[in-house]
mmCIF file as gemmi writes it, N, C-alpha and C atoms, coordinates in Angstrom:
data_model
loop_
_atom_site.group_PDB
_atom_site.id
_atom_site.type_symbol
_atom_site.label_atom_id
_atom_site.label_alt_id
_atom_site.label_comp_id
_atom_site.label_asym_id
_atom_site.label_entity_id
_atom_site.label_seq_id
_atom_site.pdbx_PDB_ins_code
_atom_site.Cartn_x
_atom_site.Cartn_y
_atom_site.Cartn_z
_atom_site.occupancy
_atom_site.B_iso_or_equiv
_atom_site.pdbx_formal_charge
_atom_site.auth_seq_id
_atom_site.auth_asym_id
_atom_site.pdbx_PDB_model_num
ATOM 1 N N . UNK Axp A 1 ? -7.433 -49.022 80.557 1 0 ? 1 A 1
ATOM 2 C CA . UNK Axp A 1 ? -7.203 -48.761 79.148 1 0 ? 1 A 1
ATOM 3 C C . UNK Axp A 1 ? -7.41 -47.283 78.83 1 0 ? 1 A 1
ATOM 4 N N . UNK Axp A 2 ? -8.217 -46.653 79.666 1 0 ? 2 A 1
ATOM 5 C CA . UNK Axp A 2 ? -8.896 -45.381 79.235 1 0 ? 2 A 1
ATOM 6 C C . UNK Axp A 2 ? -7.787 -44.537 79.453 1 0 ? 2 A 1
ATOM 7 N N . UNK Axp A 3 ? -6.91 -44.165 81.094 1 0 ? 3 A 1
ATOM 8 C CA . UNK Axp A 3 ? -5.886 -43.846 81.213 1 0 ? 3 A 1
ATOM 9 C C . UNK Axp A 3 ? -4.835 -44.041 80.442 1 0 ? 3 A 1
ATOM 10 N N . UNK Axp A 4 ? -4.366 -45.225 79.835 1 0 ? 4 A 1
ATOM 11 C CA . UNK Axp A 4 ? -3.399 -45.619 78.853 1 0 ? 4 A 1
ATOM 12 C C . UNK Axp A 4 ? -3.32 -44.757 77.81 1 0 ? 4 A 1
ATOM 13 N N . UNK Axp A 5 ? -4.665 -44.205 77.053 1 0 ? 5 A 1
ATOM 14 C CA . UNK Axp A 5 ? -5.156 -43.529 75.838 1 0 ? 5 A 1
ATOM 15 C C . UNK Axp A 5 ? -5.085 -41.797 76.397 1 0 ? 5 A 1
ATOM 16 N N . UNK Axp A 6 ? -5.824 -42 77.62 1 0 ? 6 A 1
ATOM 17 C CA . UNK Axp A 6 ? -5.22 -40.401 77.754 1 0 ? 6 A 1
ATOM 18 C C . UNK Axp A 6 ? -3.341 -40.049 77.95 1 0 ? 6 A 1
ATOM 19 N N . UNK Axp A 7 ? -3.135 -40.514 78.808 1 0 ? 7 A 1
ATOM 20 C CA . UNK Axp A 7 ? -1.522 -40.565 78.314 1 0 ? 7 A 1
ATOM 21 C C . UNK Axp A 7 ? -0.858 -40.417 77.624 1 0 ? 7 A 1
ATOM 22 N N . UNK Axp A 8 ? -1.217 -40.951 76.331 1 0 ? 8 A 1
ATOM 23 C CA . UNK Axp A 8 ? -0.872 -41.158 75.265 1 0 ? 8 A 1
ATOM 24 C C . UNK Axp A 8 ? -1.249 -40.448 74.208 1 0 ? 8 A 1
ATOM 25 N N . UNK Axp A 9 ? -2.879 -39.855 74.468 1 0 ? 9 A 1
ATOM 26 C CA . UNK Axp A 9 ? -3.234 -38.216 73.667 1 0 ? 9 A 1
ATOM 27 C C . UNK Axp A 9 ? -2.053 -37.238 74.111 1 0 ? 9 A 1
ATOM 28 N N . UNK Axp A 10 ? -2.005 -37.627 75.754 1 0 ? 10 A 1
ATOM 29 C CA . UNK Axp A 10 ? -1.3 -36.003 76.746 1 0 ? 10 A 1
ATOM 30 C C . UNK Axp A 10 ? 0.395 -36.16 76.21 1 0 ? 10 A 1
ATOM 31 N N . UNK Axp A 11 ? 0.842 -37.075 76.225 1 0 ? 11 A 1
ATOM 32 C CA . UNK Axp A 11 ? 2.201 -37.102 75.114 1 0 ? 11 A 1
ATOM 33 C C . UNK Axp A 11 ? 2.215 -37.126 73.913 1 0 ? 11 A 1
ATOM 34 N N . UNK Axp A 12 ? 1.7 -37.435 73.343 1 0 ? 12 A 1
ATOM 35 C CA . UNK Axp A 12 ? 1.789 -36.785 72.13 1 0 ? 12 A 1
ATOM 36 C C . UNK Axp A 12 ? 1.214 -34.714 71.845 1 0 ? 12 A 1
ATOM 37 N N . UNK Axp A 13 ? 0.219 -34.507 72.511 1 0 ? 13 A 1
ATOM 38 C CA . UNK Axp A 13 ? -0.008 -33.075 72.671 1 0 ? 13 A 1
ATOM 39 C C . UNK Axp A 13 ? 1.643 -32.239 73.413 1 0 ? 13 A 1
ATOM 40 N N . UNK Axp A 14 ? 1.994 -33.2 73.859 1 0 ? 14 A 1
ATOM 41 C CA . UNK Axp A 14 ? 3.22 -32.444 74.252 1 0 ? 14 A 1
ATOM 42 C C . UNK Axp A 14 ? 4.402 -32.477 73.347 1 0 ? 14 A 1
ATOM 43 N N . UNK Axp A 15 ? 4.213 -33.47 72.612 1 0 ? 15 A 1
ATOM 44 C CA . UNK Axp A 15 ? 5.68 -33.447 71.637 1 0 ? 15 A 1
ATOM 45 C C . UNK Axp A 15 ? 5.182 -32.525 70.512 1 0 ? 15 A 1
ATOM 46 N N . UNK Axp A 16 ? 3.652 -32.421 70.381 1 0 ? 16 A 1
ATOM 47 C CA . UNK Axp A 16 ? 3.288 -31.547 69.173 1 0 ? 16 A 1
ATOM 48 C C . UNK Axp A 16 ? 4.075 -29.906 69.785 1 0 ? 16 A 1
ATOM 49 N N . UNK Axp A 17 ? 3.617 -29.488 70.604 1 0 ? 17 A 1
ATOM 50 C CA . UNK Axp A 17 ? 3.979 -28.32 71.414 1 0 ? 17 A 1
ATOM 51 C C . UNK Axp A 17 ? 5.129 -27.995 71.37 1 0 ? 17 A 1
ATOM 52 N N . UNK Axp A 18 ? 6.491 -28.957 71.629 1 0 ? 18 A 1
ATOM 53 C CA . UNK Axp A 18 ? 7.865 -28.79 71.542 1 0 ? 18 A 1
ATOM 54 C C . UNK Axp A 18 ? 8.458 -28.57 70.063 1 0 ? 18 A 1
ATOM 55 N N . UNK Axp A 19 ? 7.546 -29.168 69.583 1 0 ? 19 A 1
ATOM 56 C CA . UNK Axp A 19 ? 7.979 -29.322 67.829 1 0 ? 19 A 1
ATOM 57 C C . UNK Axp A 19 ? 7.574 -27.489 67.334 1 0 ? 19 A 1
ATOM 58 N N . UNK Axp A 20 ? 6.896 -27.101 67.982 1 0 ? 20 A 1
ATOM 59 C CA . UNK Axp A 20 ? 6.349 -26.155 67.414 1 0 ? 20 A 1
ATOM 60 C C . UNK Axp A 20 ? 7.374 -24.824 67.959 1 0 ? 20 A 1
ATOM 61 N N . UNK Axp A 21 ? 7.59 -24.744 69.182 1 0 ? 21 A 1
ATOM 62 C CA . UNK Axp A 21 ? 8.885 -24.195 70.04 1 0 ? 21 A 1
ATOM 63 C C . UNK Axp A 21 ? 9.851 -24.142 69.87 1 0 ? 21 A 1
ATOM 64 N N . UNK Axp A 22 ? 10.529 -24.889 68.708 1 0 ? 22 A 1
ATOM 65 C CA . UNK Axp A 22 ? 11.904 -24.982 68.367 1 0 ? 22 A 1
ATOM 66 C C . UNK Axp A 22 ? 11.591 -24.017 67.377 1 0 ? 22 A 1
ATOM 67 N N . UNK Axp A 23 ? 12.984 -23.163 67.918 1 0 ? 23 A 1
ATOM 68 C CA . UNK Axp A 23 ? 13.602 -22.019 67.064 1 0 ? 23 A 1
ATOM 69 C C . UNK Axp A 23 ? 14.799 -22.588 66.158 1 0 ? 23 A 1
ATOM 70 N N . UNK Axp A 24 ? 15.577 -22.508 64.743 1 0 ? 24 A 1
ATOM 71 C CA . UNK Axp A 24 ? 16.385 -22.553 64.387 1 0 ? 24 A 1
ATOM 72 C C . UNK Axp A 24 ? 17.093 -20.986 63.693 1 0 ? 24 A 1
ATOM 73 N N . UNK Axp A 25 ? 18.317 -20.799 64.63 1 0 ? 25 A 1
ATOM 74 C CA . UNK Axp A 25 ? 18.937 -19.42 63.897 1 0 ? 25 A 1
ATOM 75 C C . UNK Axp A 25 ? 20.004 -19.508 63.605 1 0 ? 25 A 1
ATOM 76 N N . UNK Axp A 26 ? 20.348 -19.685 62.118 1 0 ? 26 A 1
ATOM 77 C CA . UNK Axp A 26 ? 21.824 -19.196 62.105 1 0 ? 26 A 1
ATOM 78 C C . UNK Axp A 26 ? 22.494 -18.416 61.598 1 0 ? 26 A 1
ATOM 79 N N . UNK Axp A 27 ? 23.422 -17.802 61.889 1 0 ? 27 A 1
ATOM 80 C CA . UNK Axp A 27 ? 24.146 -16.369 61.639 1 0 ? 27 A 1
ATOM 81 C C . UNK Axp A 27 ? 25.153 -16.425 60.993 1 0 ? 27 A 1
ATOM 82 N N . UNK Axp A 28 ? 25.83 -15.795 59.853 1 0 ? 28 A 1
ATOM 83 C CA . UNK Axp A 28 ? 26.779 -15.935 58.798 1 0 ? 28 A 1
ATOM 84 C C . UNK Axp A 28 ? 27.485 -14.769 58.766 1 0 ? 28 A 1
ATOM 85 N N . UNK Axp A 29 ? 28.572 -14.766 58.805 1 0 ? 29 A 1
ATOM 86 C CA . UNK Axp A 29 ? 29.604 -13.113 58.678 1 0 ? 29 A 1
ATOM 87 C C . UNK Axp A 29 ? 30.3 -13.202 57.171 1 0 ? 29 A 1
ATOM 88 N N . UNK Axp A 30 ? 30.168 -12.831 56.421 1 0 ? 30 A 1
ATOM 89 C CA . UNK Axp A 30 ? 31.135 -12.445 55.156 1 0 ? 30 A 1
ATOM 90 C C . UNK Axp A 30 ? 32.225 -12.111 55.691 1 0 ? 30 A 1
ATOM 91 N N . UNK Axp A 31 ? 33.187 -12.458 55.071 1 0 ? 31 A 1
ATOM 92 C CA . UNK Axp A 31 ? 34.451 -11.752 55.431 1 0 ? 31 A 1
ATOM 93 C C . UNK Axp A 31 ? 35.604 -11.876 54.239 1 0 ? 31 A 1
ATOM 94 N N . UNK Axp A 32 ? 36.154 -10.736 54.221 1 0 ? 32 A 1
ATOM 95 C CA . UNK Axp A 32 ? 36.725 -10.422 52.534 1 0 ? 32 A 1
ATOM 96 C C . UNK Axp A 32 ? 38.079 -11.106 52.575 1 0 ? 32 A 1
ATOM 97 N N . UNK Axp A 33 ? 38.304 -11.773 51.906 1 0 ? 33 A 1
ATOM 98 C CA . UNK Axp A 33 ? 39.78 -12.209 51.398 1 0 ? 33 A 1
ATOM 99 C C . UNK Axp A 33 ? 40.929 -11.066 51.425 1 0 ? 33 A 1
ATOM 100 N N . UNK Axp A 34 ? 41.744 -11.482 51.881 1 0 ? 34 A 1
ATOM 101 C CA . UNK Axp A 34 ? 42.802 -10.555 51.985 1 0 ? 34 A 1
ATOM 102 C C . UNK Axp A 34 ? 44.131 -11.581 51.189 1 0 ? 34 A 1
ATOM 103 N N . UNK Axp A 35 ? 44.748 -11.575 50.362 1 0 ? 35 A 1
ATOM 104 C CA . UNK Axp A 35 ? 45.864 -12.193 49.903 1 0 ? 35 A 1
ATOM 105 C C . UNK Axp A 35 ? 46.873 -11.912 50.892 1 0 ? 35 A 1
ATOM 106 N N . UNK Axp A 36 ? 48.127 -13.356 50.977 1 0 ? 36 A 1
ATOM 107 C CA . UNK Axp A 36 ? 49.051 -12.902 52.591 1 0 ? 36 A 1
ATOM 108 C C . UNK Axp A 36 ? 49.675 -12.106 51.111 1 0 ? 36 A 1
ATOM 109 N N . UNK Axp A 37 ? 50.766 -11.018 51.912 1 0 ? 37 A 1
ATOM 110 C CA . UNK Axp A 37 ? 52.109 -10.64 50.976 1 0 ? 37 A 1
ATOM 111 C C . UNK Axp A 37 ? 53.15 -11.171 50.519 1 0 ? 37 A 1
ATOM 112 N N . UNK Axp A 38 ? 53.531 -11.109 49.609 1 0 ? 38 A 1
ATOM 113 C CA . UNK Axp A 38 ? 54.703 -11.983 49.009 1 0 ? 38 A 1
ATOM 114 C C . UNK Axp A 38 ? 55.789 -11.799 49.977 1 0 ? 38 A 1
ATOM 115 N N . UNK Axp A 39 ? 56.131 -12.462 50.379 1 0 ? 39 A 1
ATOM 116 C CA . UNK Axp A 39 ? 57.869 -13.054 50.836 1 0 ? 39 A 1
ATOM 117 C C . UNK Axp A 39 ? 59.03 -12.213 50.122 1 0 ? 39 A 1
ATOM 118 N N . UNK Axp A 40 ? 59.463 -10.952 51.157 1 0 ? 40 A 1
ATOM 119 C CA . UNK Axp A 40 ? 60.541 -10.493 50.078 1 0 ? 40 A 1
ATOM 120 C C . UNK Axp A 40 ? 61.707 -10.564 51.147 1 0 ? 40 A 1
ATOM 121 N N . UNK Axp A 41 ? 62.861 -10.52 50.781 1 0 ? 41 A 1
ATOM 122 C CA . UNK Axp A 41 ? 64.175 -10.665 51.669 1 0 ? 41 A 1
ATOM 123 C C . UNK Axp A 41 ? 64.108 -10.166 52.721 1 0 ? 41 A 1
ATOM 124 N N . UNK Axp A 42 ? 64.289 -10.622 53.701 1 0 ? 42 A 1
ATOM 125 C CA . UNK Axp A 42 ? 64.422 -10.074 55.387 1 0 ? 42 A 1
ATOM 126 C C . UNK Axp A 42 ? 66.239 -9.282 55.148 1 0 ? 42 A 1
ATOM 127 N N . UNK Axp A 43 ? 66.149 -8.192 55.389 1 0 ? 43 A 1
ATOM 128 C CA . UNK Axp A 43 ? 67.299 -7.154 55.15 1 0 ? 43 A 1
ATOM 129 C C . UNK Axp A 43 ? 68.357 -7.182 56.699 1 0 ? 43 A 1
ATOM 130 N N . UNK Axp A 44 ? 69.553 -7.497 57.102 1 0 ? 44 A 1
ATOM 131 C CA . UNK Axp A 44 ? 70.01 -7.466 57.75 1 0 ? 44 A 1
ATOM 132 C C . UNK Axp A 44 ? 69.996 -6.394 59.23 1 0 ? 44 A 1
ATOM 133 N N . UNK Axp A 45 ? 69.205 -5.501 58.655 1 0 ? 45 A 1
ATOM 134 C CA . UNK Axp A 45 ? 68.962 -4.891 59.576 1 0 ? 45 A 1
ATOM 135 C C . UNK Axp A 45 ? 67.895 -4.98 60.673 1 0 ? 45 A 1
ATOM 136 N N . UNK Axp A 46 ? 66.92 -5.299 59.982 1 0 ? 46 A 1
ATOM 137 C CA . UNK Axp A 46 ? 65.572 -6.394 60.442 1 0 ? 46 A 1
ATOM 138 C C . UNK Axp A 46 ? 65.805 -7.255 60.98 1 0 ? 46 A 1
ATOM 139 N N . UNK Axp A 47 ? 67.143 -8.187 60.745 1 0 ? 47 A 1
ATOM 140 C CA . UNK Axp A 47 ? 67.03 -9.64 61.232 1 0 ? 47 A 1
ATOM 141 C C . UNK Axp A 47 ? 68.108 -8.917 62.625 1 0 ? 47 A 1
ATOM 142 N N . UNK Axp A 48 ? 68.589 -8.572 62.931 1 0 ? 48 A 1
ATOM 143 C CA . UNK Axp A 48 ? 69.295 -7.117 64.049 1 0 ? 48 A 1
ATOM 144 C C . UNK Axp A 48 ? 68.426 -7.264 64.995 1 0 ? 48 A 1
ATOM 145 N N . UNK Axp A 49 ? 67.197 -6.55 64.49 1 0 ? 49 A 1
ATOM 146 C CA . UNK Axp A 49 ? 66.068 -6.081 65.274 1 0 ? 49 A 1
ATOM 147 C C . UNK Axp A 49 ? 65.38 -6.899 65.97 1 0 ? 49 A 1
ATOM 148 N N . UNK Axp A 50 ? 65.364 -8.296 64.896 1 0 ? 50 A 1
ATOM 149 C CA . UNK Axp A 50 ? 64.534 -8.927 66.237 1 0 ? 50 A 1
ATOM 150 C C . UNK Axp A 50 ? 65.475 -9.798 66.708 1 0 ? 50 A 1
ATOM 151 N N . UNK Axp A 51 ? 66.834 -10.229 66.574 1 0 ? 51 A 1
ATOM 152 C CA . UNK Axp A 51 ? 67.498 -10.587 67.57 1 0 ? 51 A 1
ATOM 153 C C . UNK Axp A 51 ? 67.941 -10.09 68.692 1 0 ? 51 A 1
ATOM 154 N N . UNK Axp A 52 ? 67.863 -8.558 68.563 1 0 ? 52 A 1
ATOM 155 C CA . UNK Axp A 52 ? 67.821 -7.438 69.603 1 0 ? 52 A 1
ATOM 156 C C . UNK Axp A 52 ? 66.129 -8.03 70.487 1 0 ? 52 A 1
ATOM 157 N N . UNK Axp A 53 ? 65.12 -7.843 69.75 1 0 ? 53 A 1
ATOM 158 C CA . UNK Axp A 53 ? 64.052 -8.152 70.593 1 0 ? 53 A 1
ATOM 159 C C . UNK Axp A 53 ? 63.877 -9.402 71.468 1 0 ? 53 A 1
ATOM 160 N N . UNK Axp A 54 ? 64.216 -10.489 70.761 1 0 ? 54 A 1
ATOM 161 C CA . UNK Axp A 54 ? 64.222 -11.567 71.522 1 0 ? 54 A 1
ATOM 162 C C . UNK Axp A 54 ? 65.584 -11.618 72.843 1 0 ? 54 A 1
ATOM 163 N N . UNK Axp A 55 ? 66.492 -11.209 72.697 1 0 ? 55 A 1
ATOM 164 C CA . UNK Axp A 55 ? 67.266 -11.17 73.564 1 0 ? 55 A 1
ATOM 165 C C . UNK Axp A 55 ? 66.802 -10.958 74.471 1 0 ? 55 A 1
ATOM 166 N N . UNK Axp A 56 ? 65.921 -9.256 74.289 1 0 ? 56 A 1
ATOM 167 C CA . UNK Axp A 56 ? 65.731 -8.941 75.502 1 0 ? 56 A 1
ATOM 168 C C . UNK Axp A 56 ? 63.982 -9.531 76.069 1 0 ? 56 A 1
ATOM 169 N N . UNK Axp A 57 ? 63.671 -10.146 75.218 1 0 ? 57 A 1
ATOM 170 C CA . UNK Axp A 57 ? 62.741 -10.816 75.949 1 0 ? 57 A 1
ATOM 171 C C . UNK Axp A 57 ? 63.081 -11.974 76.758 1 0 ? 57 A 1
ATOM 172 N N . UNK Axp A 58 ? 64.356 -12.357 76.256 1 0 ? 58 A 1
ATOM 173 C CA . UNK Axp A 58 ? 64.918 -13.639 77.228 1 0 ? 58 A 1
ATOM 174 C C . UNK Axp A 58 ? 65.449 -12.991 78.708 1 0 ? 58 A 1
ATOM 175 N N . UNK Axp A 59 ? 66 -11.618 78.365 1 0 ? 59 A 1
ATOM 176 C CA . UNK Axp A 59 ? 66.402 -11.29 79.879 1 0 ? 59 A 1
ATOM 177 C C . UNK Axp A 59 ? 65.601 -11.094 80.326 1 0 ? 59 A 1
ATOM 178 N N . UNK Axp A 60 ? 63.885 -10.293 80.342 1 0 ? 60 A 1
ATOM 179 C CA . UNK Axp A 60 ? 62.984 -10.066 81.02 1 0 ? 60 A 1
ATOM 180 C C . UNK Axp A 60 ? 62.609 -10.94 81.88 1 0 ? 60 A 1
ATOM 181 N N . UNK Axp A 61 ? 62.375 -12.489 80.483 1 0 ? 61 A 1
ATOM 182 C CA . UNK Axp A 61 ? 61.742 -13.859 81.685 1 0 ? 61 A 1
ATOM 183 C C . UNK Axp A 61 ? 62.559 -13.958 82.653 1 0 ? 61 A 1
ATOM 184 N N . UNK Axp A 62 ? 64.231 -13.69 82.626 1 0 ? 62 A 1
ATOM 185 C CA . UNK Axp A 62 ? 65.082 -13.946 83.662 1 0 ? 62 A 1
ATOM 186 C C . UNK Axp A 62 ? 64.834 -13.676 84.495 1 0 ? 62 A 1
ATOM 187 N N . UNK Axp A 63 ? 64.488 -11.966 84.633 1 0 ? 63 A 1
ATOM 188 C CA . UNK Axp A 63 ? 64.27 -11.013 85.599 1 0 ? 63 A 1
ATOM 189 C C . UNK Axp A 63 ? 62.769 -11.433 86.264 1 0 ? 63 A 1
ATOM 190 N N . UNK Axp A 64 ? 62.235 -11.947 85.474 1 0 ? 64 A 1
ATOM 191 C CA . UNK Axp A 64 ? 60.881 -11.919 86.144 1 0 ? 64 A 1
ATOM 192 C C . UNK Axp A 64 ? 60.598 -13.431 87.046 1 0 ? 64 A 1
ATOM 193 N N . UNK Axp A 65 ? 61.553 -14.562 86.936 1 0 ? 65 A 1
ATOM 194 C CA . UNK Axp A 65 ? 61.899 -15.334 87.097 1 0 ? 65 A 1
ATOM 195 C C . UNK Axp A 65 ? 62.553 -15.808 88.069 1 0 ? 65 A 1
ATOM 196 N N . UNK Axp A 66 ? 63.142 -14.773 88.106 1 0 ? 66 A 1
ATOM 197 C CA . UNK Axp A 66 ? 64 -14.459 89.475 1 0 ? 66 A 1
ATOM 198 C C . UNK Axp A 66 ? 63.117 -13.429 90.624 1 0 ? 66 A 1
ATOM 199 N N . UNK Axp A 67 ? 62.256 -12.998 90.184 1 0 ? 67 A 1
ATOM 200 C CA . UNK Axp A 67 ? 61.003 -12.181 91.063 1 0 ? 67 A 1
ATOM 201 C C . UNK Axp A 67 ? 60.343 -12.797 91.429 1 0 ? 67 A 1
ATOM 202 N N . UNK Axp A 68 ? 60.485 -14.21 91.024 1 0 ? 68 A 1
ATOM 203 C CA . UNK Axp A 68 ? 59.226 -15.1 91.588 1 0 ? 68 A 1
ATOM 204 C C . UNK Axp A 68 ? 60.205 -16.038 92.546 1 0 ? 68 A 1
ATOM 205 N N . UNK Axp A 69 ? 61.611 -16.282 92.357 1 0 ? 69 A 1
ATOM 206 C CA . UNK Axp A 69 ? 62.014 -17.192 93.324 1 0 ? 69 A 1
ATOM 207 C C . UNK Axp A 69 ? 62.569 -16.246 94.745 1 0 ? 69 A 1
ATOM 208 N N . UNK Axp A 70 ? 62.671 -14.679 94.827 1 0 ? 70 A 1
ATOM 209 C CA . UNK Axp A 70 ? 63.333 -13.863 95.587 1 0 ? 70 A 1
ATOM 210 C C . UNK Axp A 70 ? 63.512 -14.777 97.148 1 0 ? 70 A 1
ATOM 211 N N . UNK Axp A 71 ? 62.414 -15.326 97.43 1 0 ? 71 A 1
ATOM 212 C CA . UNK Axp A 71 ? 62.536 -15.686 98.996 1 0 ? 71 A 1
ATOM 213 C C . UNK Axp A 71 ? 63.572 -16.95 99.091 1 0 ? 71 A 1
ATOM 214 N N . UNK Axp A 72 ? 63.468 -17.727 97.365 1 0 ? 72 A 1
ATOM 215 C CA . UNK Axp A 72 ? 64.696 -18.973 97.921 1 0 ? 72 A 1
ATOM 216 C C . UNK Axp A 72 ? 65.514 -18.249 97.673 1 0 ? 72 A 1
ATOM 217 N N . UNK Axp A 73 ? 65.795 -16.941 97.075 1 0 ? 73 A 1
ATOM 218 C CA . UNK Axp A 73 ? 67.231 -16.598 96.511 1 0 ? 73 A 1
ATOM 219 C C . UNK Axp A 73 ? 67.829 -15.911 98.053 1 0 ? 73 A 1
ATOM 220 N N . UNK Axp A 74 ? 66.635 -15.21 98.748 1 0 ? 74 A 1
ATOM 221 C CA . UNK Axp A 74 ? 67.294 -15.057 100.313 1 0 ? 74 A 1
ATOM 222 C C . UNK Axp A 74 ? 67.288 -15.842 100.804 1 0 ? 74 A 1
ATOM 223 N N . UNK Axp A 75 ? 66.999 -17.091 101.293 1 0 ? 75 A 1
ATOM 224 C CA . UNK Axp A 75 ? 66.98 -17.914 101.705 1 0 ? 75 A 1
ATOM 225 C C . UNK Axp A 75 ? 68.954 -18.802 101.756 1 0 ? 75 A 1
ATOM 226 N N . UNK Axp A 76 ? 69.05 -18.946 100.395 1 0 ? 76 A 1
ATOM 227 C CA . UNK Axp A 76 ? 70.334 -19.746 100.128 1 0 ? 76 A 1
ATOM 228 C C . UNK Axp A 76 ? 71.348 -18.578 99.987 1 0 ? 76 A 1
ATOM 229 N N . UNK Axp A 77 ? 70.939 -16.91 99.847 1 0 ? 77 A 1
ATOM 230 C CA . UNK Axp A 77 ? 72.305 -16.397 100.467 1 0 ? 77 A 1
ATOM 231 C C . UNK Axp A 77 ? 72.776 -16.418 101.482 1 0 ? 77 A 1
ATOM 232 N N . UNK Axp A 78 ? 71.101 -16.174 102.25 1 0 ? 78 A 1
ATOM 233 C CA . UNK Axp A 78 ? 71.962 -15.962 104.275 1 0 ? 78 A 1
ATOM 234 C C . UNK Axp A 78 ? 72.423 -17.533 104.742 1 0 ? 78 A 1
ATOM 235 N N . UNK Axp A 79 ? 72.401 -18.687 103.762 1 0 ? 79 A 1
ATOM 236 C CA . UNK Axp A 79 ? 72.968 -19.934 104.09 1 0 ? 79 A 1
ATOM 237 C C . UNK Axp A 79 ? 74.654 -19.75 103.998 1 0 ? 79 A 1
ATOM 238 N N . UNK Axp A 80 ? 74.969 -19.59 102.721 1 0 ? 80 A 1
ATOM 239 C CA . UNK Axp A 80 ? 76.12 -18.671 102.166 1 0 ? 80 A 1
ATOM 240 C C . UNK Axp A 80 ? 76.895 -18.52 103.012 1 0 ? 80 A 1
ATOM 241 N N . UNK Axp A 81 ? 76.382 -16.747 103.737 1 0 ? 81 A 1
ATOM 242 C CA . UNK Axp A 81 ? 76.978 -15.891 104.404 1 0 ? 81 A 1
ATOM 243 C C . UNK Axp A 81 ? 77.477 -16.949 105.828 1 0 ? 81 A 1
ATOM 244 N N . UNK Axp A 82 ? 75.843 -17.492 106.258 1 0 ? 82 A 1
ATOM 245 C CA . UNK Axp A 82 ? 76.744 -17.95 107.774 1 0 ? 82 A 1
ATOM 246 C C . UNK Axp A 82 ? 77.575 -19.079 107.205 1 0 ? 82 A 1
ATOM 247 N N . UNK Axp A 83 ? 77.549 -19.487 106.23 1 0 ? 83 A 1
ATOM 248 C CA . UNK Axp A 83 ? 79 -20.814 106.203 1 0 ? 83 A 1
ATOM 249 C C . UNK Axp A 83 ? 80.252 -20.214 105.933 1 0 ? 83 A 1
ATOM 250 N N . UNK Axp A 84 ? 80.211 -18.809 105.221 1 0 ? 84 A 1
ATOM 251 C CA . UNK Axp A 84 ? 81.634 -18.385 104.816 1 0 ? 84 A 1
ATOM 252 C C . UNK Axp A 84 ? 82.066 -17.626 106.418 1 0 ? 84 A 1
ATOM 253 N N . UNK Axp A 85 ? 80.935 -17.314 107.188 1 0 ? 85 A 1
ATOM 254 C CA . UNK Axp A 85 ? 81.436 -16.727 108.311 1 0 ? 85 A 1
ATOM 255 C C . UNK Axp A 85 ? 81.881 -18.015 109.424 1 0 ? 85 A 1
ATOM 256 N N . UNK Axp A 86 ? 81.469 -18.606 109.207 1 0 ? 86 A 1
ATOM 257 C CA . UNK Axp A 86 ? 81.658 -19.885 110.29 1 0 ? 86 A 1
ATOM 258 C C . UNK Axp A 86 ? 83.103 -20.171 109.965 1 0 ? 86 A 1
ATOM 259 N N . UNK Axp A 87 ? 83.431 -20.637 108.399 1 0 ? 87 A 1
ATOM 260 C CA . UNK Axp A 87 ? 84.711 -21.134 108.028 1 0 ? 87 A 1
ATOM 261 C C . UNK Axp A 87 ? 85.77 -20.167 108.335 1 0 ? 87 A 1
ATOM 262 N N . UNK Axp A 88 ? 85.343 -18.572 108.351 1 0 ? 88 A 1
ATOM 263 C CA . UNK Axp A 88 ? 86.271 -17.885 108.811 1 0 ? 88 A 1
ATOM 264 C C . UNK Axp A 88 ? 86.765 -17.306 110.443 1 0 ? 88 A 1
ATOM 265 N N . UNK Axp A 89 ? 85.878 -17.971 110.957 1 0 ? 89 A 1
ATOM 266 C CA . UNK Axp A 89 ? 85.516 -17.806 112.371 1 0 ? 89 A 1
ATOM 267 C C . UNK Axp A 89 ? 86.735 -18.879 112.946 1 0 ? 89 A 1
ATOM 268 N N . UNK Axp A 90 ? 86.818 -20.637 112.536 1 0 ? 90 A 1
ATOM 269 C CA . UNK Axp A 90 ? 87.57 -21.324 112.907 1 0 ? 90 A 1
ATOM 270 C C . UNK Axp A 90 ? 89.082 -21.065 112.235 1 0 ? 90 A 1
């Protein structure tokens, strides 16, 4: 029984201890409102511009796309070459 009671002082002395150890911090940033801008006509020249941009972002992925397949792209020319040379061979 005596053990039971010390135990039971020695846990509870320990939950007192943890209770006392807890930190709570919390941190808050202000941050100022900005209103979005009103919506005014996209001017033909603008809408130019980024169809110019996206274009060429579509050819880039091409290009870059094709930098990543280079070894099948040699691969299935020199297939190519020896079949057009074979067919011209017979």
């Amino acid at each position: 029984m005596r053990k039971l009671k010390q135990k039971v002082d020695r846990l509870n002395f320990l939950k007192d201890q943890v209770s006392y150890s807890t930190i709570i911090v919390k941190f808050y940033q202000r941050v100022e409102y900005v209103p979005e801008p009103e919506m005014t006509e996209v001017r033909i020249l603008v809408r130019f511009k980024e169809a110019f941009n996206t274009g060429w972002d579509g050819v880039l992925s091409i290009v870059v796309g094709l930098t990543y397949i280079w070894p099948l792209l040699l691969v299935v020319g020199a297939l190519v070459l020896f079949v057009l040379k074979r067919k011209k061979a017979m």
